[in-house]
C-alpha positions in Angstrom: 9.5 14.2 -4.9 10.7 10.7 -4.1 11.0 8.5 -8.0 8.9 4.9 -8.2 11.7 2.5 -7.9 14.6 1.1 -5.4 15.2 3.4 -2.1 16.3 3.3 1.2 14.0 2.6 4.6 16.5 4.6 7.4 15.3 3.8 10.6 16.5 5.5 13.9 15.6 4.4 17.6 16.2 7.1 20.3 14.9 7.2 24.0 11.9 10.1 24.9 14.2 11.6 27.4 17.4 11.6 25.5 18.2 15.6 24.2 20.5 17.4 21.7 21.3 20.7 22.2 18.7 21.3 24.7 15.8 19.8 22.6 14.3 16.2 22.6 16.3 14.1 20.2 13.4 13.0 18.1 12.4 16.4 17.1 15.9 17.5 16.7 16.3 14.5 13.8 12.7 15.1 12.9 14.3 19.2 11.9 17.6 18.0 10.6 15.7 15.6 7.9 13.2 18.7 7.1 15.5 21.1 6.5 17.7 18.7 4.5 15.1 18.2 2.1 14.0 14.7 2.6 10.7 14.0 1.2 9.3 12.9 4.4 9.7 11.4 7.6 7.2 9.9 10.0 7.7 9.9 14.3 5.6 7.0 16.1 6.1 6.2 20.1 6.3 2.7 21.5 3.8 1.9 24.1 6.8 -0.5 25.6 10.1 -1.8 25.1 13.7 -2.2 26.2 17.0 -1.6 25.1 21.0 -2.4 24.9 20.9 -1.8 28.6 18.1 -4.2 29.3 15.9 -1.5 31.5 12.5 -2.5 30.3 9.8 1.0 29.8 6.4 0.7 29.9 3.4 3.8 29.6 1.6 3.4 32.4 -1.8 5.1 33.7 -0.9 8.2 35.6 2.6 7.9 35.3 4.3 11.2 33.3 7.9 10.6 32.6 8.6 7.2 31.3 11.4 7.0 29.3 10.0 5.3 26.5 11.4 4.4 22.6 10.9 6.5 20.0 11.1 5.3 16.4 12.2 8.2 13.7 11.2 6.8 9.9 12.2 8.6 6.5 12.4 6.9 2.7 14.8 8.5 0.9 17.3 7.8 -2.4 20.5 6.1 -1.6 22.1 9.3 -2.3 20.6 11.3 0.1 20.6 8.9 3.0 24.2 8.4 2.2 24.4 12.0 2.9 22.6 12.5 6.0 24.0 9.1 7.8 27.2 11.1 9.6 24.8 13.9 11.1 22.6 11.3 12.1 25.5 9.1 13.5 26.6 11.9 15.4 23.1 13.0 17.1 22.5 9.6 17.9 25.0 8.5 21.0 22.2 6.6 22.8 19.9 4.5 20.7 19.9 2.2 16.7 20.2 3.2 13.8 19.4 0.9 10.8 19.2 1.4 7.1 16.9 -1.2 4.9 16.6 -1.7 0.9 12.8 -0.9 0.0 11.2 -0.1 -2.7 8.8 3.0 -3.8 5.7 2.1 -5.4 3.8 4.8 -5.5 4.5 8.4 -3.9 1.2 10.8 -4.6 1.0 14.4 -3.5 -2.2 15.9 -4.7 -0.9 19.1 -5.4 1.7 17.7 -7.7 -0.7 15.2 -9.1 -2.9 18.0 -10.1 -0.4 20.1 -11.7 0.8 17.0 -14.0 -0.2 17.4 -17.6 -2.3 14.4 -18.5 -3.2 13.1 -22.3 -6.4 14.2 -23.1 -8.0 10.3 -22.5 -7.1 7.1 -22.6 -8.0 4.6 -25.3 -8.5 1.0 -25.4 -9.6 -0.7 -28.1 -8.9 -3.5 -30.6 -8.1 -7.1 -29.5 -7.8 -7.6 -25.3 -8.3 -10.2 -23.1 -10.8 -10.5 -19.9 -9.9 -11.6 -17.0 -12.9 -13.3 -14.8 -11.5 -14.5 -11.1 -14.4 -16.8 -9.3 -14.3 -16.7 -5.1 -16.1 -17.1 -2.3 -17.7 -14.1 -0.3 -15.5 -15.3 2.9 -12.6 -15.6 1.4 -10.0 -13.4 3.4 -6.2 -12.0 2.3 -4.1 -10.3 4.9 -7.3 -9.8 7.3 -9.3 -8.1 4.0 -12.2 -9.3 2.2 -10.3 -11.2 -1.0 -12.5 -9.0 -3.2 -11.2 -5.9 -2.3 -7.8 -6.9 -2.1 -7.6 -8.2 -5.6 -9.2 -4.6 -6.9 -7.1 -2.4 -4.6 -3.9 -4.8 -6.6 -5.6 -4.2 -10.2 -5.7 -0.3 -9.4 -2.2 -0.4 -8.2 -1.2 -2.6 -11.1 -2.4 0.3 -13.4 -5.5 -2.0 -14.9 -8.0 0.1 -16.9 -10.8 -1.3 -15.1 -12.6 -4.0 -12.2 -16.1 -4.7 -11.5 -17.1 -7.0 -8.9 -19.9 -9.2 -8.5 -21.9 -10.6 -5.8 -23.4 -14.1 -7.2 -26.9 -15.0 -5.3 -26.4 -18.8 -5.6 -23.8 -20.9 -6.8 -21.3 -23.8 -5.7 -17.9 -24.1 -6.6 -15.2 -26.9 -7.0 -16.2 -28.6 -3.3 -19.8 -28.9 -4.9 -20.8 -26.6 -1.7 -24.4 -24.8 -2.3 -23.8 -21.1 -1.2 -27.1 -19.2 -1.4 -29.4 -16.3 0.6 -30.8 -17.7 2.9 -34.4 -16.7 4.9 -34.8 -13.1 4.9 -31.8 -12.3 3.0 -28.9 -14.2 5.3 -26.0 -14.6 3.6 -23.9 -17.4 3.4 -20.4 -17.1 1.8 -22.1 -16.2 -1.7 -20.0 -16.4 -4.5 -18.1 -13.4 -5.9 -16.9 -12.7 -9.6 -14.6 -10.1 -10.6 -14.2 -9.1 -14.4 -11.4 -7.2 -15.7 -10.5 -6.0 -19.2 -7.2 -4.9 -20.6 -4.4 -5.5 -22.7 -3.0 -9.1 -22.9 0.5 -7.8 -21.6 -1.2 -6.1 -18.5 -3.4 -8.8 -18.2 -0.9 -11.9 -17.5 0.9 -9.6 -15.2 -2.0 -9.1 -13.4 -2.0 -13.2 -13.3 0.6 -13.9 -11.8 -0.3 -11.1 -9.0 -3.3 -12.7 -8.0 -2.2 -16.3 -8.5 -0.4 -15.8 -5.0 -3.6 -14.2 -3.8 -6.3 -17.1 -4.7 -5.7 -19.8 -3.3 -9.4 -21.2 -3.6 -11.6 -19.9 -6.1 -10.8 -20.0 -10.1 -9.0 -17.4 -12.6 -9.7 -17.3 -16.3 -8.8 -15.7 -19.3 -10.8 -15.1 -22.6 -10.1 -12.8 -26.1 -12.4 -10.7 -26.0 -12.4 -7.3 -29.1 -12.8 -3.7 -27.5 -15.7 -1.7 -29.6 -15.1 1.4 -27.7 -13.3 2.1 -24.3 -12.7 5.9 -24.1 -12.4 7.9 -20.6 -11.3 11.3 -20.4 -9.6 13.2 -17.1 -12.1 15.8 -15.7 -10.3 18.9 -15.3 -9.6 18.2 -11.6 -7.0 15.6 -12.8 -8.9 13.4 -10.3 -9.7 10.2 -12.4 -12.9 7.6 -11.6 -11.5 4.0 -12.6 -13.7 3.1 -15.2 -15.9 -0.6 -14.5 -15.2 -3.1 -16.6 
C-alpha cells in the first residue's frame, strides 16, 4: 500500500491502435504495472488530440477506428518507478512518457482501513482554541460552495470536528443586509463554521484556509474542553464528531 508522503506521478501517452505483442499497447502496460505490484494505475481515452507527427484524431459519430490518445496513469515510490521505467521505455516506441514529483496525501482501501487496529477513542480535553470562520452563502472556491470546501480541508487536515451554520440575517464588512426574503428566497445568507481543537492543529488549520477566504472573517478564541470523547464503532468506520 502506497505511504502518505513524496512519490512519483508516471505518465505514459500511447496511440489506440499501437500493439505489443499482438495486444493493444495500453492494456499491455496496464498488465505489466499489475503484475509488478504497483498499487494502482488508472487508463482514461482522449476524445481528441495530436501528436509528434502532427496528424490531428478526433472521435467522431459513427466512425469506428480512430486512432485516438490514450493516457496510462500510476503513483508509485521512486523506487519502484525507477524500476519499471526500462520495460516501459522499451514497450513504448510510439508515444510520451513523463515522470512528475507528487505527493500522496491520503491512500484509503477499506479493507485495509478496517483491518487497522484503532485506540479505543479519542480524547480531547483541557485548554483548546475555537476556530469561528464568518462567509457569505455565495461564496465559491474552485467551483464549490466555500462551506464545503473549508470542511472537506478540516477533515483532511485531521481536525476533530466542524459544524456549519446557515445565519438567517446578517451583514458583513460591506454593511450589505443578507436576509430570506418572501417565501423563504434566499439571498447570499451568511454562513458560520465553528471548529474546536488543539491550538497546534488549530493555526495549521489557519493558514489552510487563509488562502481559501478571501472575503469573510476568521477568528480564534480559548476556549476549555469539559468532555470531548468519541469512540470507533466496531466497523472502524468513524462519524466526524460536530463541533
Amino acid at each position: 500500500m502506497l505511504a502518505q508522503g513524496p512519490a512519483k506521478k508516471l505518465i505514459i501517452y500511447v496511440n489506440e491502435q499501437e500493439h505489443w505483442q499482438n495486444e493493444p499497447i495500453h492494456e499491455a502496460i496496464l498488465h505489466f504495472l499489475h503484475e509488478h505490484g504497483c498499487a494502482g494505475a488508472t487508463v482514461t481515452k482522449a476524445v481528441a488530440g495530436f501528436g509528434a507527427r502532427g496528424q490531428y484524431h478526433t472521435a467522431k459519430l459513427l466512425q469506428v477506428r480512430e486512432n485516438l490518445p490514450m493516457r496510462i496513469e500510476v503513483i508509485e515510490s521512486e523506487q519502484k518507478i525507477d524500476s519499471l521505467l526500462p520495460w516501459i521505455y522499451e514497450m513504448v516506441t510510439d508515444g510520451l512518457i513523463e515522470v512528475q514529483d507528487t505527493e500522496v496525501i491520503k491512500c484509503a482501501n477499506r479493507q485495509a482501513e478496517q483491518e487497522q487496529t484503532h485506540e479505543p477513542h479519542v480524547k480531547l480535553e483541557g485548554q483548546a482554541k475555537m476556530l469561528r470562520i464568518y462567509i457569505d452563502e455565495d461564496d465559491r472556491w474552485e467551483g464549490e460552495p466555500l462551506y464545503e470546501a473549508i470542511v472537506k480541508k478540516l477533515r483532511m487536515m485531521d481536525i476533530a470536528g466542524a459544524t456549519v451554520y446557515q445565519g438567517v440575517m446578517g451583514y458583513g464588512a460591506q454593511q450589505r443586509m443578507h436576509k430570506s426574503g418572501f417565501l423563504g428566497i434566499k439571498h447570499n445568507l451568511p454562513f458560520m463554521i465553528t471548529v474546536v481543537d488543539s491550538e497546534e492543529k488549530i493555526r495549521r488549520a489557519i493558514a489552510a484556509l487563509e488562502e481559501m477566504v478571501d472575503e469573510g472573517l476568521i477568528v480564534m478564541s480559548d476556549v476549555e474542553v469539559i468532555k470531548y470523547v468519541h469512540s470507533y464503532p466496531e466497523s472502524g468506520v468513524v462519524d466526524a464528531p460536530e463541533a
